[in-house]
N, C-alpha and C positions, 0 to 999 in steps of 0.2 A: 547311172548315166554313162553313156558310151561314150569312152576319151576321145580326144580331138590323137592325130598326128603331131599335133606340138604341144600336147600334155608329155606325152614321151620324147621330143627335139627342142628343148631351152634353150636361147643363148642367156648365158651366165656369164662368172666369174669361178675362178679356184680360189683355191682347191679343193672343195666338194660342194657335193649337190645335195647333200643332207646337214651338213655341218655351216657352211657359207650361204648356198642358195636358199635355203628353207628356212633356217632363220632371219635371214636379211627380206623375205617374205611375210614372215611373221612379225616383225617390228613395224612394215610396212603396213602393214593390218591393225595392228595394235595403234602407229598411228594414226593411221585413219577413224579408228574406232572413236577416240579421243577425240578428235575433229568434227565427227560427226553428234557424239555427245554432249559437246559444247564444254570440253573438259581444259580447252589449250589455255583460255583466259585466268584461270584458278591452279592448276600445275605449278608445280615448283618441285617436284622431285620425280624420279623414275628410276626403281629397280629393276633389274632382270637378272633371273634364277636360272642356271644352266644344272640337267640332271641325268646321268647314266654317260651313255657314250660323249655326249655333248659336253661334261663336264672333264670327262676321261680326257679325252681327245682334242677338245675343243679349242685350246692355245694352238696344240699346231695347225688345225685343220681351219684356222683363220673365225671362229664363232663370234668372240669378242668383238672384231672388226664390221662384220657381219650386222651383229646387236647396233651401231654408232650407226652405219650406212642404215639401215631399215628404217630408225628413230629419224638420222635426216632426211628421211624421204626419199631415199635412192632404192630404186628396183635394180634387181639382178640385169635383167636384160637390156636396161639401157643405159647403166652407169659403167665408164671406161675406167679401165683400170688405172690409169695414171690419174684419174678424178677422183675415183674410190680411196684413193691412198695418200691423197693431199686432204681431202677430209677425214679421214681416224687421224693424221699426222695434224689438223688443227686443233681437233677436240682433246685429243692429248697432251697438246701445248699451254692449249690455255682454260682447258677443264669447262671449255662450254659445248651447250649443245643445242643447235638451231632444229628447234620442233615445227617444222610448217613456220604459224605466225608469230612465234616464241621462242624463246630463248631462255635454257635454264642452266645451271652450275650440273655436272656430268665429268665425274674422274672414273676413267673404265675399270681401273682397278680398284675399286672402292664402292661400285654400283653394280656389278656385275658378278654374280657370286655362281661359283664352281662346285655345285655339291655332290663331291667325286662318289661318294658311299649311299648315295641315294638317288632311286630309279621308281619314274610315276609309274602308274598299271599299267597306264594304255599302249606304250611304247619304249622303251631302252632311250629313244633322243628326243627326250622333251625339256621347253623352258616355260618359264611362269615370268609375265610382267605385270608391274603394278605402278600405277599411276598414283602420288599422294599430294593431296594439298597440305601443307604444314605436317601435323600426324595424321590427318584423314584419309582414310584409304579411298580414292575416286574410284576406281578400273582396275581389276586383277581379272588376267587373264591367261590359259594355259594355252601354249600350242605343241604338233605335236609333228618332227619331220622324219617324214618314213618313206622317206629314202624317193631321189630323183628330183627333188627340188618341189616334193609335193606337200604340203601342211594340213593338218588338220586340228582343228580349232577345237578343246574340249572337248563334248559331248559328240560332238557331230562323229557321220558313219563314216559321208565318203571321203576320199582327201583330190580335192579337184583343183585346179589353175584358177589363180585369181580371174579371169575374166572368159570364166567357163561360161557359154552362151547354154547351156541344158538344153540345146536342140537336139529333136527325135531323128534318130537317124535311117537309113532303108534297108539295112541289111545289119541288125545288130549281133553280135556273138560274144560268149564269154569263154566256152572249150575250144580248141583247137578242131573236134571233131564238129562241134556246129560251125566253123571256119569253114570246114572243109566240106561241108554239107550245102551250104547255102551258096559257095562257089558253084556245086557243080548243079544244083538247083535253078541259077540265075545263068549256068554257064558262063561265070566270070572268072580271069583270076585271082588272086587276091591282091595284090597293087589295084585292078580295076573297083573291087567290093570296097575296099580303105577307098579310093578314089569317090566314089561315089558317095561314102558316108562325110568324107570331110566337105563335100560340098554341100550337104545339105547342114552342116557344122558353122560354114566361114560365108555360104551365099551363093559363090559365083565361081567360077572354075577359073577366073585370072589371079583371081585372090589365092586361092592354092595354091597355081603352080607360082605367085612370085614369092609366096612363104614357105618354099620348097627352096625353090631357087637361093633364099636367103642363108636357109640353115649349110645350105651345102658350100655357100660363097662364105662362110663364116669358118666352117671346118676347114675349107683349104687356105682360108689367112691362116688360123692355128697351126696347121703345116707347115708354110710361106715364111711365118714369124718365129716358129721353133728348131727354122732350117739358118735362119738368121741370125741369131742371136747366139752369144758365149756366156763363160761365165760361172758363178758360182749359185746354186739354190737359196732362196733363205732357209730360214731355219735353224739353221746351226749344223747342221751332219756333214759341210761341206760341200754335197755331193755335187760334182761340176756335169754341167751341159755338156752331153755326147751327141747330140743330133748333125749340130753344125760340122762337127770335125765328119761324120762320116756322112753327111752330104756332101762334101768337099772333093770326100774320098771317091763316090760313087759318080760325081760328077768327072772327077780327073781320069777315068779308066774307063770311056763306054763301052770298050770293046772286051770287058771282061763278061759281059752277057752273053757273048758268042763262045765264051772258052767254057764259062758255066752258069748253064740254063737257070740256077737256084738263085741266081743275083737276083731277080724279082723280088724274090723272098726279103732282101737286104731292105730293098726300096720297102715294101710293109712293115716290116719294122723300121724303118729311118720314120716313116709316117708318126707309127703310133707312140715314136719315142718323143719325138717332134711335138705333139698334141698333147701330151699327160708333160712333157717338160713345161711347155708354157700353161699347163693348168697347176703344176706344182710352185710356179713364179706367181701367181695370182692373176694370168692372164686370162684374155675372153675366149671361152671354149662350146662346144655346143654339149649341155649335158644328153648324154646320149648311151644308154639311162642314167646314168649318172657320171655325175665330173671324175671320179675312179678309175670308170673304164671311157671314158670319154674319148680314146686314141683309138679304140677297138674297128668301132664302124668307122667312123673316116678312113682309116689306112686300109680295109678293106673296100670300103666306093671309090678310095683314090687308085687303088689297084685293079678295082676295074675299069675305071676312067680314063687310067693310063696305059694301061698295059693288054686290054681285051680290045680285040677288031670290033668293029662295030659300035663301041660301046658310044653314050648320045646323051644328052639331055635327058629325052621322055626315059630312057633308061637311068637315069640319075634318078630322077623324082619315081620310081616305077622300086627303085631299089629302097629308099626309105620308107615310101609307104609301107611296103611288105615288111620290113624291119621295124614298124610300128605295130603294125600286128600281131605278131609278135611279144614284142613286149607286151604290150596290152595284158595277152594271156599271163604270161609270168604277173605282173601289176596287180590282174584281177584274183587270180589264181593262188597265188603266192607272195615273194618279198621282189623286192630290188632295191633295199636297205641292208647295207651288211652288217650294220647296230642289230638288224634282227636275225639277219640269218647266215652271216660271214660273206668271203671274196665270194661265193657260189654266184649271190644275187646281187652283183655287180659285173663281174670280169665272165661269170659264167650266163649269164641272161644278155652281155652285148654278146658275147661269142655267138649264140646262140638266133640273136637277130641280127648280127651279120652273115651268119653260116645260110638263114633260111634266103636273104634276100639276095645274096651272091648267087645262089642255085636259082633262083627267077629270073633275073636278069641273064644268066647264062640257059635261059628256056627248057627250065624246068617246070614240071610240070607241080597243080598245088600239091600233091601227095611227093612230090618229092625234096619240094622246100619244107615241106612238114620235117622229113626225113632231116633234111638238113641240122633242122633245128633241131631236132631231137640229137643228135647226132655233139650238135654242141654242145648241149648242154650235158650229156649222159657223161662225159668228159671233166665236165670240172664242177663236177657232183663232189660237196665235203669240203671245197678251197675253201681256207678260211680268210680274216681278216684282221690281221698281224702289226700295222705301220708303226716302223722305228720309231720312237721319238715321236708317238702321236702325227706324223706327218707325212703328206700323201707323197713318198718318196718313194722309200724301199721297203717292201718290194713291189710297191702298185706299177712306177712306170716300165718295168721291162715286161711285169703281168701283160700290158696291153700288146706289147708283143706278141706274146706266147697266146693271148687270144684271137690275135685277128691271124696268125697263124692257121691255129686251131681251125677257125672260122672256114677260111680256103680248105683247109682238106676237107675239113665235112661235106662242104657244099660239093666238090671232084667225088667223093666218095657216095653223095645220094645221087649223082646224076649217072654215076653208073651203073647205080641199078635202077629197078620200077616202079620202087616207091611204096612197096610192101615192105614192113619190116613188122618186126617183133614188137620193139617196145615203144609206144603209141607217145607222143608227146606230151598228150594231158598228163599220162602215168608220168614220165619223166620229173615235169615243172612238182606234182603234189609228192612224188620223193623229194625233191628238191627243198621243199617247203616243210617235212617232216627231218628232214635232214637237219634242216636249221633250227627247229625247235630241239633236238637233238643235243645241238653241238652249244659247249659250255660258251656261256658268256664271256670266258677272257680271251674266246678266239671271235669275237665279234664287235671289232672297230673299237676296240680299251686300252690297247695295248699293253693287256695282261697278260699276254702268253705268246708263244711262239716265236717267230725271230724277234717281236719286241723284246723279250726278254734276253735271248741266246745269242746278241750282237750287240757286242759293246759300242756305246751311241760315239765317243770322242775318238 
């Protein structure tokens, strides 16, 4: 089935989109399943089994929290973080837990089990819940989140958005070279081709563009709020908010962009520090592919929103689409889970759909947002994925820097050539993906190896 544009553009919560968002999906399923079963009147107990990265990782990357909010009913995309956080803060207090029409005893620490040394087949971030009346087991059920806020339930193939409509779409693709083929076939470009499949996705073309409009009015609060706010991280590492002091900074001096032209530069990173801060506070972020690199593409659409002549709305929505595309390929193709294949398919697959849709919107042609893309991602081929202290701090939020960085030169770099290059995109994304079956498991979201290890946390 051909993903929607907002299988790849969530609004969520942090701090991750495989670790928060997919399992607080997965409860949410779990309990509906329950619901639908007829199992809520007979309940009286509920475990959940956290296993691989999930259990590694899973305290700091908020799982637990995650597991409370899904079981009460709370979806990612509509539960506000100050709501999210007054509900784990009740069930905490008073060890209950409101199931839909039910209410049972629930202590997180005592129902919720971390089995750091064991890892299912199907994926590195999987949990198992089970529903029991007395000692009888009503409902066990495995899910499995691979990465982006996507789940997939046991058995099943694909891993799709709870309320995937499976409409046929007119212009389907899985390689970048049928991308590019069916573009110049249809003489569309690729924002127009995404254009036209999500509308036979969602129905009607105002439906689009206001769930365009949406994702993009939600990345720039994350901006807005990240530019805002002081402070110290939770977690424990201390790590205090840097965005605010140097928006302050870039605010008090505007005439240092006339002494040096790279101040821009400043401003994208103010962005994406801005955007992974408040997704490291458990704020509402757009996962974009996921909550990790979540800063990447906003502070590159914000950099061209604000700082390109011309730049417009139909160019806003013109830039995502393409940047769904994109990922798509990497999704279909490969990972955008770091539990499976490290920082690459995170921080290196938005790079890499900001890199193509930056070069679109600055009228590029489709062979050389290809280029683009390729271009990002050949670059941060092997990142791996490291977090201190299990927590999406360090070094993820300056990564989103160093990617939407990255991103800009790619895309200045394919526009000044013609869009022939060497090494083709498809080839890039399946290194990429061999890359990662490659690279050992404690450089992949455990924090077994790497700076987690080589940096003292206090």
């Amino acid at each position: 089935m051909q993903l929607s544009i907002f299988d790849l553009f969530k609004i969520g919560i942090g701090p991750s989109s495989s670790h928060t968002v997919g399992p607080m999906w997965a409860m949410f399923r779990f309990l509906k399943c329950l619901s639908v079963e007829g199992h809520l009147d007979e309940l009286d107990r509920v475990e959940v089994h956290l296993y691989g990265s999930l259990a590694l990782t899973g305290k700091g990357h908020g799982t637990d929290k995650a597991v409370v909010l899904g079981l009460s009913g709370c979806r990612p995309d509509r539960v506000l973080p100050e709501e999210a956080q007054a509900i784990v803060e009740q069930v905490q207090s008073t060890g209950r837990l409101a199931l839909a029409s039910c209410a049972i005893d629930f202590n997180p620490d005592s129902e919720i089990f971390f089995h750091n040394d064991e890892v299912l087949s199907r994926h590195p971030n999987g949990l198992c819940a089970i529903a029991y009346a007395g000692s009888h087991q009503l409902v066990r059920r495995e899910y499995f989140s691979v990465g982006g806020g996507f789940i997939v339930e046991e058995d099943k193939v694909e891993a799709v958005a709870l309320d995937a409509s499976g409409s046929k779409v007119p212009y389907p693709f899985t390689t970048a070279k049928q991308l590019l083929d069916t573009c110049q076939q249809h003489s569309l470009s690729i924002s127009q081709l995404m254009l036209g499949n999500e509308l036979a996705i969602q129905g009607n073309e105002q439906t689009v563009f206001q769930l365009l409009d949406r994702i993009w009015e939600v990345m720039e609060s994350s901006i807005e709020r990240g530019c805002s706010l002081e402070g110290t991280l939770p977690g424990g590492l201390g790590i205090r908010r840097r965005a605010h002091r140097l928006a302050e900074e870039l605010k008090a001096k505007p005439e240092a962009a006339l002494r040096d032209p790279l101040t821009a530069m400043d401003w994208v990173s103010l962005y994406a520090l801005a955007v992974n801060e408040e997704n490291a506070a458990g704020g509402r972020v757009v996962t974009a592919p996921t909550n990790g690199a979540a800063g990447v593409i906003p502070a590159v659409l914000a950099y061209y929103m604000r700082f390109m002549h011309g730049a417009n709305q139909q160019g806003m929505r013109d830039f995502l689409a393409t940047a769904a595309a994109i990922g798509m390929l990497y999704k279909h193709n490969a990972s955008i889970s770091a539990a499976e294949v490290g920082c690459q398919g995170e921080i290196g697959v938005a790079c890499s759909m900001a890199a193509g849709a930056l070069a679109a919107v600055m009228g590029g042609s489709c062979e050389q947002v290809e280029n683009a893309a390729e271009i990002g991602m050949e670059h941060n081929l092997g990142m791996t994925c490291d977090p201190i202290g299990g927590l999406v701090q360090v070094p993820c939020i300056e990564r989103n820097t160093m990617g939407a960085i990255k991103a800009i030169n790619a895309a200045r770099l394919a526009l000044r050539g013609d869009g022939q290059h060497r090494v083709a995109l498809d080839s890039v994304i399946e290194t990429m993906r061999q890359t990662g079956i490659d690279m050992q498991s404690k450089y992949k979201e455990t924090s077994q190896g790497g700076l987690a290890v080589n940096v003292v946390e206090c």
